[in-house]
C-alpha positions as CSV (number, residue, x, y, z in Angstrom):
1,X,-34.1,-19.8,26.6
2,X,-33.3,-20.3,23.0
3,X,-35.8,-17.4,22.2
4,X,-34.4,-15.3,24.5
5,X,-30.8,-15.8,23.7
6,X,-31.7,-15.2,19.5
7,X,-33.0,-11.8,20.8
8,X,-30.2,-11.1,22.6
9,X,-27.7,-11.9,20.0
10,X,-29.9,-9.7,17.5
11,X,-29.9,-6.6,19.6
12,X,-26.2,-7.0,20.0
13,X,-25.5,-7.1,16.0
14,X,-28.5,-4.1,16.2
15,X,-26.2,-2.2,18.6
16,X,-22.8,-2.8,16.6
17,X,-24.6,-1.9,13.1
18,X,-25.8,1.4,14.8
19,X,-22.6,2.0,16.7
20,X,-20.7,1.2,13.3
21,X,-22.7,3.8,11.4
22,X,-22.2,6.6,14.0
23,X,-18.8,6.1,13.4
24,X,-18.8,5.8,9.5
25,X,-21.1,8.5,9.5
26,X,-18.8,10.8,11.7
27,X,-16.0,10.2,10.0
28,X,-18.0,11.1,6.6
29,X,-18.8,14.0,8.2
30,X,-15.3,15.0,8.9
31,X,-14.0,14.0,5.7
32,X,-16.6,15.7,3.4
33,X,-15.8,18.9,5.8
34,X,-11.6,18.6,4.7
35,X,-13.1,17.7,1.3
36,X,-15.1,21.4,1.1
37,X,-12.1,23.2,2.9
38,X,-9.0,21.9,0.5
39,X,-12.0,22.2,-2.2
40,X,-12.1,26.4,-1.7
41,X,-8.4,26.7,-1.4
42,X,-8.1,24.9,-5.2
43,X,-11.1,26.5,-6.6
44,X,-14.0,25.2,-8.1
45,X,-12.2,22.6,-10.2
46,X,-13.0,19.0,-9.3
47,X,-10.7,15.8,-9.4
48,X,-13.1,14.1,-12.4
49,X,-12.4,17.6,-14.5
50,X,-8.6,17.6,-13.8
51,X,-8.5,14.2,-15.0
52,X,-10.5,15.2,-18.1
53,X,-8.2,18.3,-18.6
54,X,-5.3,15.8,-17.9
55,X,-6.5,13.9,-20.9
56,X,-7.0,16.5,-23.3
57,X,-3.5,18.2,-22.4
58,X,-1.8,15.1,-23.0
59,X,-3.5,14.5,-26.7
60,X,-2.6,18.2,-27.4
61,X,0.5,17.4,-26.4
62,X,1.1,14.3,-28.7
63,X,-0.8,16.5,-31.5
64,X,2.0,19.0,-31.6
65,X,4.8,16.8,-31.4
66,X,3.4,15.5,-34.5
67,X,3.4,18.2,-36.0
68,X,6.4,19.5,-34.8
69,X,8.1,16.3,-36.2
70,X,7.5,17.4,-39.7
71,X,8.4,20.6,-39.4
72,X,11.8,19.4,-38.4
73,X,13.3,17.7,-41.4
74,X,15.9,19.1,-43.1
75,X,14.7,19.2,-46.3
76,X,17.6,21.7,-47.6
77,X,20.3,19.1,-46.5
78,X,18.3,16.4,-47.9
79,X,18.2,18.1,-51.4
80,X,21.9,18.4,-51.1
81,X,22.4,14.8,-50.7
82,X,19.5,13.0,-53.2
83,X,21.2,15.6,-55.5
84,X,24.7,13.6,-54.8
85,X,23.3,10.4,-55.1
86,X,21.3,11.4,-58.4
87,X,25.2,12.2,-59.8
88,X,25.7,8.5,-58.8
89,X,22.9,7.2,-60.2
90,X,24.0,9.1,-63.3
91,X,27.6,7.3,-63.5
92,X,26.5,3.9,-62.9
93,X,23.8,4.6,-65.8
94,X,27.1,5.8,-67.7
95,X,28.7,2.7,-66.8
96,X,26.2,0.1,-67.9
97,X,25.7,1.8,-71.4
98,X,28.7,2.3,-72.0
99,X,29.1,-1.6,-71.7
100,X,26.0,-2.4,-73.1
101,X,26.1,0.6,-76.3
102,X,28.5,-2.0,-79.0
103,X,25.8,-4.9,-78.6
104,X,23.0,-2.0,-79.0
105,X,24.9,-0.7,-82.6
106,X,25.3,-4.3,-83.3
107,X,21.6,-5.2,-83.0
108,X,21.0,-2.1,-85.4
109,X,23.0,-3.3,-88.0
110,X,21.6,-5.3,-91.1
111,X,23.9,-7.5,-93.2
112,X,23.2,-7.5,-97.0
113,X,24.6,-10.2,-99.5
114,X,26.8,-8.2,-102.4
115,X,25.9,-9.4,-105.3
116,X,29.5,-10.4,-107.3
117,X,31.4,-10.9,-104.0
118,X,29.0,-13.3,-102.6
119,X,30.2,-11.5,-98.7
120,X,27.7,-9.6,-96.3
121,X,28.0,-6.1,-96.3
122,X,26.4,-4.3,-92.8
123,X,24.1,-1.4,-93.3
124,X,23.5,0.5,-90.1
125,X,20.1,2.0,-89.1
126,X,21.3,5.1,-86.8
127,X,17.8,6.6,-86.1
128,X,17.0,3.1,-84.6
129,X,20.6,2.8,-82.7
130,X,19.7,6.5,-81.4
131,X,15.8,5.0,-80.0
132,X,17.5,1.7,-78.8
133,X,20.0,3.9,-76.8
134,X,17.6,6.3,-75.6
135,X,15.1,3.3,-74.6
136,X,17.8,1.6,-72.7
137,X,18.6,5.2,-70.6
138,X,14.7,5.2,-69.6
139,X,15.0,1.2,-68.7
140,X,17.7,2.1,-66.4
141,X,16.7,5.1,-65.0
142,X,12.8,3.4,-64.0
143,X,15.2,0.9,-62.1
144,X,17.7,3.0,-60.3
145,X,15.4,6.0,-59.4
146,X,14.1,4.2,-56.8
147,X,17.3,4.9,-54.7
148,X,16.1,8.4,-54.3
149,X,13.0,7.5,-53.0
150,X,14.3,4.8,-50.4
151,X,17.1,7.4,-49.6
152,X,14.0,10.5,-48.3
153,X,11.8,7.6,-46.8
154,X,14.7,5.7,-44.7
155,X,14.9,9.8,-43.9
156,X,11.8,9.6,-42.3
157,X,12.7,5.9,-40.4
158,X,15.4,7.4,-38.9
159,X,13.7,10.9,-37.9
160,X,11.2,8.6,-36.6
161,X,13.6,6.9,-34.4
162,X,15.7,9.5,-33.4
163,X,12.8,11.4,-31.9
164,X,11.6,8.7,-30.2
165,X,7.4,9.1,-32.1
166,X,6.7,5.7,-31.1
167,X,7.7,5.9,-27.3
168,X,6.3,8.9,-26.9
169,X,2.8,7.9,-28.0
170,X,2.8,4.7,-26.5
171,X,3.3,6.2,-23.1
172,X,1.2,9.2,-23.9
173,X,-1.8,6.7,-24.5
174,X,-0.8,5.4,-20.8
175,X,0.5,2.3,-21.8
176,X,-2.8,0.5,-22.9
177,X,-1.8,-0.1,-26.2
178,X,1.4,-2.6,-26.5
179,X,4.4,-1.0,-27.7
180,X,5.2,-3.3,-30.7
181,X,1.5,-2.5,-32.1
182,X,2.4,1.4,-32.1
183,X,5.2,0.9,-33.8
184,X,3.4,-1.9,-36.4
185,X,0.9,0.9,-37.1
186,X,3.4,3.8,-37.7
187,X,5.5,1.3,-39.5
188,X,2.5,0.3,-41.8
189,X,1.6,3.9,-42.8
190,X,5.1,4.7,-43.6
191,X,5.4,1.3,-45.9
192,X,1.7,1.5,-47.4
193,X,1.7,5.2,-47.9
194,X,5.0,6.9,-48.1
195,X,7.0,4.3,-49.5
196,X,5.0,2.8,-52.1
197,X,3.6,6.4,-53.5
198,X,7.0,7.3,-53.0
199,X,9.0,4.3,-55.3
200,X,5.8,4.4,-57.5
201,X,6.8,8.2,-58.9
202,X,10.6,7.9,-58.4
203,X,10.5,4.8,-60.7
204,X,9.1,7.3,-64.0
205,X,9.6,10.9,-62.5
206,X,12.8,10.8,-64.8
207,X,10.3,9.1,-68.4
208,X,7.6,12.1,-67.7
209,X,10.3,15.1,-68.5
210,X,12.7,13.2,-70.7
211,X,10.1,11.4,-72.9
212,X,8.5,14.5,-74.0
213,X,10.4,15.3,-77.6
214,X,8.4,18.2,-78.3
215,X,10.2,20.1,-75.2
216,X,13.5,18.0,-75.0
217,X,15.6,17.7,-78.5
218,X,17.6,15.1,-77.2
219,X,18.5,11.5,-78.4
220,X,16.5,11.3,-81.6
221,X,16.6,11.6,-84.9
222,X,16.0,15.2,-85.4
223,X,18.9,16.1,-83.5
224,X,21.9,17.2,-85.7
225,X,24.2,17.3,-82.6
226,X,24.1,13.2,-81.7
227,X,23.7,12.6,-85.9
228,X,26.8,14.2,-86.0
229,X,28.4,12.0,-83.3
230,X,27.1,9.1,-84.9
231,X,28.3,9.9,-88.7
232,X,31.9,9.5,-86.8
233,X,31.3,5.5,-85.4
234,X,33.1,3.7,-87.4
235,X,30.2,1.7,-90.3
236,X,31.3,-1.7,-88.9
237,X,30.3,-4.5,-86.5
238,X,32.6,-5.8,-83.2
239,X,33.3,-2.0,-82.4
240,X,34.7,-1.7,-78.7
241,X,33.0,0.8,-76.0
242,X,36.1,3.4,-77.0
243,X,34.5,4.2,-79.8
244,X,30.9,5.6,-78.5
245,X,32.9,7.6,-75.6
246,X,31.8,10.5,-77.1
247,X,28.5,9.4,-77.8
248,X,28.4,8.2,-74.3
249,X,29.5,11.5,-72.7
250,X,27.1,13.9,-74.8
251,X,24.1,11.5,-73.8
252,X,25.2,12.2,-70.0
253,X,25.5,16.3,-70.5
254,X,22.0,15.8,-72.0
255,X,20.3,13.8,-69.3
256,X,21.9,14.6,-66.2
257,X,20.9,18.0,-65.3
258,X,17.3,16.9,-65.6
259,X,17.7,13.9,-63.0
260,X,19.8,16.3,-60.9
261,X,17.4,19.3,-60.7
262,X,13.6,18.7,-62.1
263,X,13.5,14.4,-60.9
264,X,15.0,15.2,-57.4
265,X,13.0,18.4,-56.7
266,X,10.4,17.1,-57.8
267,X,10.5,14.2,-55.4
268,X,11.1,16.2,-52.6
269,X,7.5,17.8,-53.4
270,X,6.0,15.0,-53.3
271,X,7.7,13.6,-49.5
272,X,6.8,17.1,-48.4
273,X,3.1,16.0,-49.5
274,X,3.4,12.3,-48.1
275,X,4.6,13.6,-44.7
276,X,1.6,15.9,-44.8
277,X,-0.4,12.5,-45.5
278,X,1.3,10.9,-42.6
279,X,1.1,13.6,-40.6
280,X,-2.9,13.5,-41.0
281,X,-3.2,9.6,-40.4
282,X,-1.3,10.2,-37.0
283,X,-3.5,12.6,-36.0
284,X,-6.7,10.2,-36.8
285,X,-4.5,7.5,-34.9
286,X,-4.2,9.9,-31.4
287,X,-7.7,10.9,-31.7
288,X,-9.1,7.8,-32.2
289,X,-7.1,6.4,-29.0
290,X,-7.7,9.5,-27.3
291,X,-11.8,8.9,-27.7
292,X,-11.4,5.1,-26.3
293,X,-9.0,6.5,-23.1
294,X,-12.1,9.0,-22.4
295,X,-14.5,6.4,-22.2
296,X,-13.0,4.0,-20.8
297,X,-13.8,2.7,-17.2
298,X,-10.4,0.7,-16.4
299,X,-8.9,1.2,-12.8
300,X,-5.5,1.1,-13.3
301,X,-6.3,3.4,-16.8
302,X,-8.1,5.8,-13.7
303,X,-5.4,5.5,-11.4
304,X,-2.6,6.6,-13.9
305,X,-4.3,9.6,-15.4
306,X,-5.1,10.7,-11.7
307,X,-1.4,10.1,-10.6
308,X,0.0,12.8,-13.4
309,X,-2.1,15.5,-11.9
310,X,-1.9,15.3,-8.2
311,X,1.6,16.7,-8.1
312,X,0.7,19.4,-5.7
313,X,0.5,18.2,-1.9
314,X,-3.2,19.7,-1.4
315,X,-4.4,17.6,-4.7
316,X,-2.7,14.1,-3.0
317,X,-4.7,15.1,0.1
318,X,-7.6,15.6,-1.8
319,X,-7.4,12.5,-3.5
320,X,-6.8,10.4,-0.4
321,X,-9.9,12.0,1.1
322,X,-12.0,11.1,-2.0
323,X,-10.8,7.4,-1.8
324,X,-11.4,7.4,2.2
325,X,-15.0,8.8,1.3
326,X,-15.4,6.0,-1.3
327,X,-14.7,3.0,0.9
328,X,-16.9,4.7,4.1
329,X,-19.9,4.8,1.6
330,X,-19.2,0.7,0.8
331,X,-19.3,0.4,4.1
332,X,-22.3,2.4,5.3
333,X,-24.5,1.0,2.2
């Protein structure tokens, strides 16, 4: 009875597995049939290369807003204004020697004994006043150029975030890098790269022109003009700032037009360079994402590629046919 009733019971699950594949196999039938008909109506063009062209449209995309991004910046209005704040830069310079130039005479002064009056008698050494004064400009300028440098790259920060670069790639990579490590890389170039090259030159782009006495006759011994101004300053120690206001102002006329036109064009150049530079370590960034996104195999990575393409109503149908397809074949193997 036992035997008889295992035989029974086998037949039975015999009969529903054949049953069940009639029916999986029917409905494969009719479902590989819609497949072929909606396949003719979009052409020749399968799912699995719409989500490949998908991909490659999308890093094309986030390419050329790249490059579009660069091509954006104002440099015209940005020369306008590092040009204003290079005529700052110039005043407080004034400022600080102007309070600073008495103690700089002072220090060039050397007091000699007279020999019946028994009293010290300054003699003043004007070519080493002249160096002292002219060192002092370049010690000031190395530190305040830098303002000109943060000024272009906080330029860039704010381009950056007006434009919204770091949203914009992390949903163009689909969301499967975090947000905060897009924006830690961009942020990194831009400090590493931009900034540093950037401070680097603005802190002696002003010492390379004015240093050079062979091409700029200015603040040195060989110049009649500031001897001139200096024969004026009255031979004696505990002089007030009042009297080097002329000295003071013929300095500025020299040195100004230099730090207005040759440092902050100059500068300019060279962000126009580093964006370039940027511009190329972006690029590497998107393509190297780009590469992992192809090969990945992640199903919710799959499922968001294939939901920006099936926009049209015969690509949805498409796709649920393929998915109906996939789970008959489960079943049936």
């Amino acid at each position: 009875m036992e035997l008889l009733r295992d035989r029974r019971v086998e037949r039975q699950i015999s009969d529903g597995r054949t049953a069940l594949n009639t029916i999986v196999e029917s409905l494969l039938n009719k479902y590989n049939l819609e497949k072929s008909k909606l396949k003719r109506s979009l052409g020749s063009i399968s799912l699995e290369q719409q989500d490949k062209q998908a991909l490659q449209d999308k890093e094309t995309s986030l390419k050329d807003l790249v490059v579009a991004f660069r091509s954006e910046q104002s440099l015209i209005q940005y020369k306008l204004e590092l040009k204003e704040t290079a005529q700052i830069i110039c005043t407080q310079i004034n400022k600080m020697l102007t309070e600073k130039i008495p103690k700089l005479w002072e220090e060039s002064a050397a007091k000699k004994r007279q020999p019946i009056d028994g009293i010290y008698e300054p003699a003043f050494f004007k070519k080493t006043f002249l160096q002292k004064v002219q060192k002092y400009l370049w010690d000031e300028l190395t530190e305040r150029m830098t303002q000109l440098s943060d000024q272009l790259v906080g330029y860039y920060r704010t381009a950056l975030k007006d434009k919204r670069i770091v949203d914009q790639l992390f949903k163009g990579f689909y969301e499967t890098i975090e947000l905060k490590q897009v924006e830690k890389t961009i942020d990194t170039l831009v400090q590493e790269n931009m900034e540093l090259k950037l401070r680097e030159c603005a802190s002696r782009i002003a010492i390379v022109l004015l240093a050079d006495r062979q091409k700029f006759n200015w603040i040195n011994y060989n110049n009649e003009e500031f001897l001139k101004i200096i024969h004026e300053i009255p031979s004696r120690i505990n002089l007030n700032s009042e009297n080097f206001s002329k000295l003071v102002s013929a300095i500025r006329q020299q040195y100004e037009r230099h730090i207005v036109g040759f440092s902050v064009e100059s500068l300019l150049n060279l962000y126009l360079y580093e964006m370039i530079l940027l511009e190329e370590e972006l690029l590497t960034f998107i393509d190297h994402n780009f590469l992992e996104l192809r090969s990945s195999s992640e199903p919710i990575l799959k499922e968001k590629i294939r939901g920006s393409i099936i926009q049209k109503p015969e690509l949805k149908t498409l796709d649920k046919i393929e998915r109906k397809l996939a789970s008959l074949k489960n079943i049936s193997m």
